[in-house]
N, C-alpha and C positions, 0 to 999 in steps of 0.2 A: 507495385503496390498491392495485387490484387492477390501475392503470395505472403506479405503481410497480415493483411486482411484474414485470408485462410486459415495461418496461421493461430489463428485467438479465437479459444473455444468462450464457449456463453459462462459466465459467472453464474454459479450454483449455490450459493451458499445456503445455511439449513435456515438463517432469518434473511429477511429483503434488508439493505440496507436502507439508510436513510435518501433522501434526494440528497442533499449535500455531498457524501461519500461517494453517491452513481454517478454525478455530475464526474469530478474527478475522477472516477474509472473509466468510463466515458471518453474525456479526454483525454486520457493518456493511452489510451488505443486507439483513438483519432490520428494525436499526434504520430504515434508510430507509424501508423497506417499510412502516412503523409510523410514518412521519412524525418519527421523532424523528431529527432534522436533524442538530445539533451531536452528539449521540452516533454517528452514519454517520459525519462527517469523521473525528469523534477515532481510533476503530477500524482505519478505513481506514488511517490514518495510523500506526498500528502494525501492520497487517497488511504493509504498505509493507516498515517495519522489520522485524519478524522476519522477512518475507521475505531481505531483504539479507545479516541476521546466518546466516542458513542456508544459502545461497550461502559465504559466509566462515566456514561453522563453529563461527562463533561464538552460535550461539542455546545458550540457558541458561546463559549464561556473564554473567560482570560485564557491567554496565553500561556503554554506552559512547555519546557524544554523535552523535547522527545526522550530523552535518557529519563527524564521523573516520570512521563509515561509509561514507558516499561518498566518501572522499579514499582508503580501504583498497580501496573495490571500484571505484577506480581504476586505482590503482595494479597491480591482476591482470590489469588488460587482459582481463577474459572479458564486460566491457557495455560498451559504445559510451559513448562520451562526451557524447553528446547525449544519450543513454537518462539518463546520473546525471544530467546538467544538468533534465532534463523530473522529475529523482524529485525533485530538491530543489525545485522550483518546486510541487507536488501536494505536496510537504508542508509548505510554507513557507503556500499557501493554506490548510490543514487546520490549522497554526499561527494563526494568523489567526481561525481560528473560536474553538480554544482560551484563546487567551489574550487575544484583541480586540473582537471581537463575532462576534453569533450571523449565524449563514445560513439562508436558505428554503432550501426544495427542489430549487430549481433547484443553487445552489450547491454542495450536499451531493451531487445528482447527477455535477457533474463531480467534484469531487473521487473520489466513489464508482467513476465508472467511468476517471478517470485511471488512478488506483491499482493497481487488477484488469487493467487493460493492463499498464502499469510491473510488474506482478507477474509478469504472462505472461513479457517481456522477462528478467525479470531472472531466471526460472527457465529459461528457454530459453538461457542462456550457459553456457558450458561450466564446468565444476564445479571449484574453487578448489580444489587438493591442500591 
């Protein structure tokens, strides 16, 4: 646990996220940190999300499918287009655990530390009126 732990540098990003977003970052390097594997992807995987919806304004708001996510914070021009291209692929893996089969550690790890990058990025884009 404690080479888990080590493992996970401090989230930097250039804005502080919201509490909602840190909570799930949070736990999903909890979870990892505790070996519980498929619970780190899933997390991650929404910390990804509300990250996005928060950029877009739209966190606590309806429901909306992560594929129209990235086609809206396209469309703003404030992430690179490689950056969405790299967030659907880290969630598309963390899709994969949820709904396909399970991952060791190692797996969970990339997933875990894509995501916390992709999170950086995507709070570091200039702020969607």
């Amino acid at each position: 646990m404690v080479k888990r732990i080590v493992s996970l540098s401090k989230l930097d990003p250039v804005r502080v996220p919201s509490e909602q977003t840190s909570v799930y970052v949070r736990e999903a390097a909890r979870t990892y940190a505790h070996g519980l594997f498929q619970a780190s992807a899933a997390i991650s995987r929404a910390a990804l999300e509300q990250a996005i919806k928060e950029v877009l304004g739209l966190q606590g708001g309806k429901s909306i499918w992560f594929q129209n996510l990235l086609k809206r914070l396209k469309q703003t021009g404030s992430v690179e287009v490689g950056i969405i291209e790299e967030i659907g692929k880290t969630a598309e893996k963390a899709n994969r655990v949820i709904h396909e089969r399970p991952t060791d550690g190692q797996g969970a790890f990339e997933i875990l530390f894509e995501s916390r990058a992709l999170i950086v990025q995507v709070y570091s884009a200039k702020r969607v009126p």
